[in-house]
VOLUM-262014 format. One line per field, with one value per residue (C-alpha): z, y, x; residue in three letters. Coordinates in steps of 0.001 Angstrom, whole numbers, plus 500000, padded with zeros to 6 digits. Each point is the difference from the previous one (the first is absolute). Layout:
BEGIN
w	Z  ...
v	Y  ...
u	X  ...
type	ALA  ...
//
This chain:
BEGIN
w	581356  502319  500049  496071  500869  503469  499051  499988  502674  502398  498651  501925  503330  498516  499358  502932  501791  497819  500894  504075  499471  497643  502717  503223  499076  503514  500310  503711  501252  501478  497812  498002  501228  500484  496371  498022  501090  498932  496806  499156  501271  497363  496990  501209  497122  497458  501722  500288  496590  498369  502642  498877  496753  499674  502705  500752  503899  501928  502254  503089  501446  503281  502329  501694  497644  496419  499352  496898  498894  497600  498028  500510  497351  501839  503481  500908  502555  500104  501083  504152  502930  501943  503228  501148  499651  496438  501341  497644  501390  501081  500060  504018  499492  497201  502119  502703  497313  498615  504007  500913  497197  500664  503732  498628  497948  503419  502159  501002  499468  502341  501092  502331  498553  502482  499427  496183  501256  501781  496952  498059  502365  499777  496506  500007  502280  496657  497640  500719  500230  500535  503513  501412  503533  501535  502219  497475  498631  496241  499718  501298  497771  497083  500761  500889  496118  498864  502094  498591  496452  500961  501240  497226  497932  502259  500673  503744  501487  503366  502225  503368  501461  497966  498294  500385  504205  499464  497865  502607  502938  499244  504540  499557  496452  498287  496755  499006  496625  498228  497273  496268  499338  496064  499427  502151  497806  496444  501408  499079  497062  498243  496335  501398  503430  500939  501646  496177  499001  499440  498725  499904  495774  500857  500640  496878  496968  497374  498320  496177  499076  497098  499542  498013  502759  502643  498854  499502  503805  500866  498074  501460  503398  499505  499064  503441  502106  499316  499582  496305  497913  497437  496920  501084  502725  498013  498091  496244  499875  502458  498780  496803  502433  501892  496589  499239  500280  500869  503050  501793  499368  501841  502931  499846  499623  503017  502470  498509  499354  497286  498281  498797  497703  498829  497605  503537  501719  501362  503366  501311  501424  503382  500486  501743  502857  500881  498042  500735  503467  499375  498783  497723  499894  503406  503547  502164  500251  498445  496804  499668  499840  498599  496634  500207  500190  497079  497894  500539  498784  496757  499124  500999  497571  497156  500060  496264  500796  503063  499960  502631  498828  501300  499417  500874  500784  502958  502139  501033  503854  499618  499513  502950  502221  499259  501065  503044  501085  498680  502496  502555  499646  503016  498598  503103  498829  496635  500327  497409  499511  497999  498775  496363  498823  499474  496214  498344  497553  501112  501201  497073  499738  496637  497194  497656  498548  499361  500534  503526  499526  501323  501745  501045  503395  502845  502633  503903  499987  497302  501796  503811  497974  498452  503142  501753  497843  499822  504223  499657  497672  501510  503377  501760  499390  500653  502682  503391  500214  496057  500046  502801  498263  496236  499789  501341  497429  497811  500149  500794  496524  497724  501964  498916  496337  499905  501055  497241  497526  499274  500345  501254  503101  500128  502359  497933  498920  497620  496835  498404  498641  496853  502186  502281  496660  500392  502900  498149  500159  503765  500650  503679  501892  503961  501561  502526  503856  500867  503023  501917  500214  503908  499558  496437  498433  499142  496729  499808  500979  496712  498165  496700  497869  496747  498441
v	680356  496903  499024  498465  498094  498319  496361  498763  497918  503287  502709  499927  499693  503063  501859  499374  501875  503127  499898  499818  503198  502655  498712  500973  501834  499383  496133  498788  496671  499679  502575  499011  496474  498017  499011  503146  501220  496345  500058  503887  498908  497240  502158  503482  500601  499328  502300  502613  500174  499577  502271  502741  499347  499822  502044  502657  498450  499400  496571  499959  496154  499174  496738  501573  502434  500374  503630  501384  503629  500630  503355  502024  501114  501360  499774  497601  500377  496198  498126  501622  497880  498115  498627  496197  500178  501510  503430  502923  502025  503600  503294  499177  496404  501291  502462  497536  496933  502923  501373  496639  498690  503186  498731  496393  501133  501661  497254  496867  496215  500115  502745  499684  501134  502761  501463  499747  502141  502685  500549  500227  502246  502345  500368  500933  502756  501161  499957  502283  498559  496472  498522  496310  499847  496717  500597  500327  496776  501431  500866  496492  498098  502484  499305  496461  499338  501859  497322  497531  500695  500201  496801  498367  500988  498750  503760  498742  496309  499488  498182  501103  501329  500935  503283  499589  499803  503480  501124  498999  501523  501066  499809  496514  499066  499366  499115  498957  500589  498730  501996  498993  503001  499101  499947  503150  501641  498337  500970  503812  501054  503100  500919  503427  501501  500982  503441  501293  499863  502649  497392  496152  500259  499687  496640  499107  499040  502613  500756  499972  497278  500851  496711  497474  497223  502517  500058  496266  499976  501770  498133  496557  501279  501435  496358  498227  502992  500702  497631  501435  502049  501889  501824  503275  500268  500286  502427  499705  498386  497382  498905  498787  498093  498524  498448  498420  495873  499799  502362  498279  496291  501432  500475  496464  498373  501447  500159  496649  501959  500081  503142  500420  502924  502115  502934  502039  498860  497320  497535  497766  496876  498509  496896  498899  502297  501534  503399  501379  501236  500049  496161  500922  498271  499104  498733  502122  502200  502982  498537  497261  503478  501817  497454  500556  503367  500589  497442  501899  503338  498009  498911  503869  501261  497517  500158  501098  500875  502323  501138  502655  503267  501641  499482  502200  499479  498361  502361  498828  499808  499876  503964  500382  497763  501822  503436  498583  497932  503291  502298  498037  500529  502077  502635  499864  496687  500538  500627  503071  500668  496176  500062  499782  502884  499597  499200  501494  498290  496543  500891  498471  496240  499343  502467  498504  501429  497239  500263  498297  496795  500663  497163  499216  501269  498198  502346  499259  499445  497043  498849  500109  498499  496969  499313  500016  497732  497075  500780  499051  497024  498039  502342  496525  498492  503567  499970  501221  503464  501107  498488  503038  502663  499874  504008  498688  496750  502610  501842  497121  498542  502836  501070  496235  500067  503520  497927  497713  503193  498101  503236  503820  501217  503951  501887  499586  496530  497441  500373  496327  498991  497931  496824  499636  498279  496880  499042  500792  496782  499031  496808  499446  496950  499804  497070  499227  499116  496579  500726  496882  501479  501128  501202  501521  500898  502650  498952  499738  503290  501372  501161  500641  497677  498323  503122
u	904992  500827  496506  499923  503366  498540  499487  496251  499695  501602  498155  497069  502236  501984  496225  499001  502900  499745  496004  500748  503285  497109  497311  501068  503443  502158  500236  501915  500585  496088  498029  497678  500857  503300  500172  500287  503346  502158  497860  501274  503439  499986  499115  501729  501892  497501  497612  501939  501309  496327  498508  502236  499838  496305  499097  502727  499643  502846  500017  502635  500128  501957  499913  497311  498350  498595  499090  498297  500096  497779  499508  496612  498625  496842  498453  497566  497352  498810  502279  500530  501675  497871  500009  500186  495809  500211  498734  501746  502492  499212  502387  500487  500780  502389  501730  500575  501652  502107  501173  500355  502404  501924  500317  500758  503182  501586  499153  502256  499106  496519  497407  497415  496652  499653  503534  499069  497166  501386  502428  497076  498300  502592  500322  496207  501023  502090  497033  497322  497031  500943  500041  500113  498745  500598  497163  497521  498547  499657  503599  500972  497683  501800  503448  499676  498585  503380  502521  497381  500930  503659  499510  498003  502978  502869  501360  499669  498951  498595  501998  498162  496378  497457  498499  496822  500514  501551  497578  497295  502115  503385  500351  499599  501069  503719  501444  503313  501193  502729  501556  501548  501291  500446  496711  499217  502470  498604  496693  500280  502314  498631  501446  500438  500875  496350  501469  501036  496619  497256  497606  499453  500355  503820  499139  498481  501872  500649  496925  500415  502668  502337  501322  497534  501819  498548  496317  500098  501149  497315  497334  501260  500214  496116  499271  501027  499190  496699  496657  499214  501902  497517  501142  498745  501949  503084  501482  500116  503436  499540  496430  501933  502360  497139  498879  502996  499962  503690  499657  497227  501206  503383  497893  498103  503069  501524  497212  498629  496349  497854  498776  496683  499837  497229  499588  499793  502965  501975  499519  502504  497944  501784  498235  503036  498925  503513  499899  496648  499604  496150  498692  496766  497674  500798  498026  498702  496794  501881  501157  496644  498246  502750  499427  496261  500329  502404  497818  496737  502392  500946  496509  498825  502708  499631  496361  499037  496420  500769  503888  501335  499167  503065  503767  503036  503878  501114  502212  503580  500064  503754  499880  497845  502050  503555  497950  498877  503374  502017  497561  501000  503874  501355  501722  502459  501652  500786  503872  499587  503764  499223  496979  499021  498051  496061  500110  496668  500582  499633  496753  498681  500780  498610  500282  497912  497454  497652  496584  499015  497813  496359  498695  496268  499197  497431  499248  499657  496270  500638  502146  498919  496578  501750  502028  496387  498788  502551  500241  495786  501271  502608  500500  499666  503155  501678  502789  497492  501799  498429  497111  499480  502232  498554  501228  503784  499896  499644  502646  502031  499254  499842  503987  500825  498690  501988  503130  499819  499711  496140  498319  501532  498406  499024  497994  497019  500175  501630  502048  499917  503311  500053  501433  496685  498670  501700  497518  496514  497590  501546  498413  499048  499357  498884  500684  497266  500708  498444  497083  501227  503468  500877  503138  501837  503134  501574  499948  496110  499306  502345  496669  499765  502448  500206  500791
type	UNK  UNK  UNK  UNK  UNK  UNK  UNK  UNK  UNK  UNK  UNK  UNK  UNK  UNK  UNK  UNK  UNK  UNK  UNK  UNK  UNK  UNK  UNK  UNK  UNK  UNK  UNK  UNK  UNK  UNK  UNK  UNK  UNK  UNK  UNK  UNK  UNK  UNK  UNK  UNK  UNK  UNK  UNK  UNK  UNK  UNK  UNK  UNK  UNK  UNK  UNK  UNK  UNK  UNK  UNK  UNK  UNK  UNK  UNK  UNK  UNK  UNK  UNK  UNK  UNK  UNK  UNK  UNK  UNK  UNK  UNK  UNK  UNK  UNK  UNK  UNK  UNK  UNK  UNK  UNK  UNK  UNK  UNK  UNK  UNK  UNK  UNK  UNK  UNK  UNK  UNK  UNK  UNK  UNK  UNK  UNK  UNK  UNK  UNK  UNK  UNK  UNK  UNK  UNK  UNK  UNK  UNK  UNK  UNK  UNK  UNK  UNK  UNK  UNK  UNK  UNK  UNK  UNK  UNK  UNK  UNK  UNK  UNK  UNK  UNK  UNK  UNK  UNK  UNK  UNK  UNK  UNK  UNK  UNK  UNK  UNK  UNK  UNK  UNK  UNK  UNK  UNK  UNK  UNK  UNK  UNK  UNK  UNK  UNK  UNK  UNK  UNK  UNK  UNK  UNK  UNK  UNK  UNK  UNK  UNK  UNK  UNK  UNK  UNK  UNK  UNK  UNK  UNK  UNK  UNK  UNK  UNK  UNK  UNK  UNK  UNK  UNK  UNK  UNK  UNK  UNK  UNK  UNK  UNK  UNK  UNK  UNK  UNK  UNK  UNK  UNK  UNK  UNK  UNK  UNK  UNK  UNK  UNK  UNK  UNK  UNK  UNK  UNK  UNK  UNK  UNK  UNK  UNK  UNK  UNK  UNK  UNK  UNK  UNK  UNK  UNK  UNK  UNK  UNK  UNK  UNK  UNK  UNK  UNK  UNK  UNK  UNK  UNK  UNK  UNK  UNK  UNK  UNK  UNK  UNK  UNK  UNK  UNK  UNK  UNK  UNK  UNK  UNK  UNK  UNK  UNK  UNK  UNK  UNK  UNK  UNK  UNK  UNK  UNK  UNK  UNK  UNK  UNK  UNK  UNK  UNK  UNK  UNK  UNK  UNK  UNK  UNK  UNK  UNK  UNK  UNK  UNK  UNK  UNK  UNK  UNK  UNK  UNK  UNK  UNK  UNK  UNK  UNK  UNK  UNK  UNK  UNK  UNK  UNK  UNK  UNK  UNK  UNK  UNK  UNK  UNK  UNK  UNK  UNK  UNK  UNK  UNK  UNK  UNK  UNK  UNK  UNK  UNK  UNK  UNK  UNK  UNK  UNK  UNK  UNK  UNK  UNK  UNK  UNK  UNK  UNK  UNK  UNK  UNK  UNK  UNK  UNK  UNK  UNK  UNK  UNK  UNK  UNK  UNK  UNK  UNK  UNK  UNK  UNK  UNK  UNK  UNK  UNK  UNK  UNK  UNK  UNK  UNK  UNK  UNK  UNK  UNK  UNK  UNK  UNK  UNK  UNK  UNK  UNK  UNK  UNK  UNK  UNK  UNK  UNK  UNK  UNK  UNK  UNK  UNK  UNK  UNK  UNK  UNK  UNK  UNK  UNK  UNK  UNK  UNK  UNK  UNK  UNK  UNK  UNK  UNK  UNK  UNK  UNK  UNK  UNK  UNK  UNK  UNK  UNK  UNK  UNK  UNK  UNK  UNK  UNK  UNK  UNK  UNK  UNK  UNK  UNK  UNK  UNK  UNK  UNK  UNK  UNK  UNK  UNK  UNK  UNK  UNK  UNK  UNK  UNK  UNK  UNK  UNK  UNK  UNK  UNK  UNK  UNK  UNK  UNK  UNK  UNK  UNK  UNK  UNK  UNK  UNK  UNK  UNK  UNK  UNK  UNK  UNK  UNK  UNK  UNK  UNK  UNK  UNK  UNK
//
């Protein structure tokens, strides 16, 4: 492992670039900022030695590129594309990145944005039910949000025009894009041609590892790829890995983070910033409240005198979402004369046969109840659009504090996970506004804070 033979003083440099390569996974020459790719240049061999090693991911870097394939283990619902304003992705907004990338990799060195359209437009006519109609507004506003995350990313850079004018009018409005055709081409790599397969579980790792190396793999890679790893969630083997000292301090030493361990699990804390894609406790009405809210759970779960009176196993969404994404295969593409057979078998990831942990549950009206509540409290300093919207901060929060893996959201309520403990007692201060003040800040208007 390169990592314990880095000298001290460039260790934290070398940390620092295996943080950036497992956070966003396709580094170019402006995305996430003009720094990351010369810092992955420097330490490319390193990385992608100890990234395989630890990891089992494979890292391709170029003079324009640094690409990370990692291995999927499972499917993960919380982490979607989002556009420039941090709204989530939906299926049409999907479709049209996917069409348009397609029309990228067959185009020359530039593309107009309404050429890119048309292409686009036409490949809708392929998939049924899937249209973009350059004369209606909602398609535009879609499809201009998928060249905006091609753009965030460097897939394409503007060099003409504007896509907002065309979004507005596409009569009146033009944009000229140029293409880097490496990084269109880095952008989308499947494992697996995506016509061989009956269902997305072909992209997931193999299920049960027979090689102790493999299950370590996997327990590392659980360790930067998720907010919490608990015990339960693992099969009998790996929960004896996830113990282990040695393991663990592998992953500090190469991400640079500490781990805090508990008789539950195991957290990775990135106070550095550059590994979480979620800072919490953060700024913001959403995660102010968010830390309320998830305080008031742990006093409501730790209270002695009045505990919840029901508990039962979380679900795994993961088995819902392969149904749903494996429903919405079209039979007509899968090249059958390839295709793996559907493999009962592997319908079941985890063959253990431990009992499933049982964790105390908080139903809606709790919950809508406490929300209420700390909206009544501190619903003053509350960004204007919640302090009118209590239902919608609601959801917003609870879909936030499932994120972390805090709590487990089900249609009737909340399973509370062991690591929504760590913030019982949440101290709040509010910072009053001075009367005499005419005009504010941004930064006096944060509400809640000091905790």
């Amino acid at each position: 492992m390169h990592a314990r033979r880095i000298d001290t003083l460039a260790l934290d440099n070398y940390q620092r670039a295996a943080r950036v390569i497992l956070a966003n996974h396709l580094v170019t020459r402006t995305y996430p900022d003009r720094i990351a790719l010369p810092l992955i240049r420097r330490w490319a061999t390193e990385l992608r030695e100890d990234l395989a090693e630890l990891f089992g991911y494979r890292l391709e870097v170029t003079e324009t590129t640094a690409r990370l394939f990692p291995v999927l283990d499972r499917l993960d619902a919380n982490r979607p594309a989002r556009t420039v304003n941090d709204r989530v992705f939906d299926r049409r907004r999907y479709a049209y990145l996917s069409l348009a990338l397609a029309a990228l990799g067959r185009a020359g060195d530039q593309i107009t944005l309404s050429e890119l359209a048309e292409q686009v437009s036409a490949y809708c006519g392929r998939v049924e039910g899937l249209e973009l109609a350059p004369d209606r507004a909602a398609d535009r506003d879609a499809f201009v949000d998928a060249v905006g995350w091609l753009s965030a990313r460097g897939a394409i850079t503007l060099a003409d025009g504007d896509a907002h004018g065309w979004a507005s009018d596409p009569e009146v409005g033009e944009a000229l894009y140029d293409i880097d055709r490496p990084v269109v081409f880095a952008l989308f790599r499947p494992p697996r041609a995506l016509q061989h397969l009956h269902s997305v579980r072909g992209l997931l790792a193999e299920p049960h590892p027979v090689q102790a190396a493999d299950a370590a793999r996997k327990v590392r890679r659980a360790l930067v790829e998720r907010p919490v790893v608990y015990v339960d969630d693992l099969p009998t083997r790996e929960r004896a890995l996830l113990t282990q000292e040695q393991l663990v301090a592998e992953v500090e030493i190469f991400t640079g983070l500490r781990a805090e361990r508990r008789a539950e699990g195991v957290v990775l804390i990135d106070s550095s910033g550059r590994l979480s894609d979620v800072r919490f406790p953060g700024t913001g009405t959403l995660a102010q409240v968010a830390l309320l809210l998830v305080g008031e759970i742990a006093d409501r779960v730790l209270d002695i005198d009045d505990p919840p009176a029901r508990r039962q196993p979380a679900p795994d969404p993961a088995t819902d979402l392969i149904g749903q994404l494996d429903d919405a295969i079209p039979e007509s593409t899968v090249f059958v004369a390839l295709a793996d057979a559907p493999d009962e078998d592997s319908l079941d990831d985890d063959p253990d046969e431990t009992e499933p942990a049982a964790y105390p549950f908080l139903d809606n009206d709790w919950v809508r109840d406490t929300v209420r509540a700390l909206a009544d409290r501190y619903g003053a300093t509350f960004a204007a659009q919640w302090q009118a919207d209590v239902p919608g901060l609601t959801a917003e929060v609870t879909a936030l504090l499932h994120r972390l893996r805090l709590v487990r959201a089900t249609p009737d309520g909340l399973l509370v996970l062991p690591a929504a403990a760590r913030y019982r007692g949440a101290v709040v201060t509010v910072r009053a506004r001075r009367t005499e003040e005419l005009f504010v800040t941004a930064a006096d208007t944060t509400g809640p804070e000091g905790i």
